[in-house]
C-alpha positions as semicolon CSV with decimal commas, in nm:
position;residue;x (nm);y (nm);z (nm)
1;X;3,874;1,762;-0,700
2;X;3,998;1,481;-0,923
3;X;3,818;1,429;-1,237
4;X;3,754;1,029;-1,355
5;X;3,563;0,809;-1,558
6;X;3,318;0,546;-1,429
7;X;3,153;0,313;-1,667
8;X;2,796;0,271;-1,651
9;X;2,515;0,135;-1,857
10;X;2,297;0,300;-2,085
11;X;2,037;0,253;-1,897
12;X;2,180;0,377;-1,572
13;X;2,258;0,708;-1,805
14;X;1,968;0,745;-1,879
15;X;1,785;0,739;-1,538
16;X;2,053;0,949;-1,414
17;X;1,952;1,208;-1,709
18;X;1,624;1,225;-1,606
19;X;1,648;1,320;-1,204
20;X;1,896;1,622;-1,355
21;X;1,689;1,949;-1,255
22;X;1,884;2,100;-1,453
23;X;2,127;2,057;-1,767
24;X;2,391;2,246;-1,539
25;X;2,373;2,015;-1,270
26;X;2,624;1,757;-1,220
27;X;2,606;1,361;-1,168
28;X;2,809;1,396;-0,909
29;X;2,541;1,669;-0,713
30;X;2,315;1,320;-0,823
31;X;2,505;1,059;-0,662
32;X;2,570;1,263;-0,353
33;X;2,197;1,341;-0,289
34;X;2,127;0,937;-0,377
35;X;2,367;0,852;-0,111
36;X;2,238;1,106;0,126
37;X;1,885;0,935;0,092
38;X;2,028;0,594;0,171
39;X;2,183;0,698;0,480
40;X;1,854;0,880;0,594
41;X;1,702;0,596;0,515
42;X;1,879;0,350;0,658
43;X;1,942;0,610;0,997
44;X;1,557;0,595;0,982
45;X;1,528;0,211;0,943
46;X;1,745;0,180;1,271
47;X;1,542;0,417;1,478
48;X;1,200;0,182;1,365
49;X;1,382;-0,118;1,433
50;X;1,484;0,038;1,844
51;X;1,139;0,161;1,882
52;X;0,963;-0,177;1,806
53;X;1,261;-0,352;1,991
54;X;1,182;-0,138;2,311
55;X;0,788;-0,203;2,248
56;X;0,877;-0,594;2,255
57;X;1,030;-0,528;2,578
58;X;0,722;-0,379;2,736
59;X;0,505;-0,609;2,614
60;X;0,346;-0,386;2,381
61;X;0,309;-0,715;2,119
62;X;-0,016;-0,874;1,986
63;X;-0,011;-1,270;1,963
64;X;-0,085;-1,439;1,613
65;X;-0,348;-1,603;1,765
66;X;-0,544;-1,347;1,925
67;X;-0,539;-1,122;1,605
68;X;-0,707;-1,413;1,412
69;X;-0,945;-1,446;1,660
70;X;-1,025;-1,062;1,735
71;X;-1,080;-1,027;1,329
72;X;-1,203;-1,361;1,295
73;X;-0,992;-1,464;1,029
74;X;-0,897;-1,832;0,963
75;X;-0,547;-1,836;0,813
76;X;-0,326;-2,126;0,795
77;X;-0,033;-2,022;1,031
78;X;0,241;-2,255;0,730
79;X;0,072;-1,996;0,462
80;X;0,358;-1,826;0,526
């Protein structure tokens, strides 16, 4: 393993501090899970985006308009 120096801010020190479990444990072990979560994440992100694409596909989609209407809601469709 090399050893180096990364600068960070104070602030970034100090949130890193706090998800420590332990004094022992290292900022690397902290930066390696936070990575790990982004990837799940993001692996996770792509499977929701597949699913809804193969739903659009099917059909399986509910029109602007006829969710209005079925909760009776009047919304300005440029409120958006």
């Amino acid at each position: 393993m090399v050893n180096t120096t990364i600068q960070i801010s104070e602030e970034l020190l100090e949130r890193l501090k706090v998800m420590k479990i332990s004094d022992k444990e290292s900022y690397e072990n902290i930066i390696w899970e936070l990575i790990e979560d982004s990837m799940e994440i993001s692996e996770q992100t792509k499977l929701n985006i597949s699913k809804a694409e193969k739903e659009i596909k099917e059909g399986k989609i509910h029109k602007w308009e006829d969710i209005k209407r079925d909760l009776k809601i009047n919304v300005r469709n440029n409120c958006f």
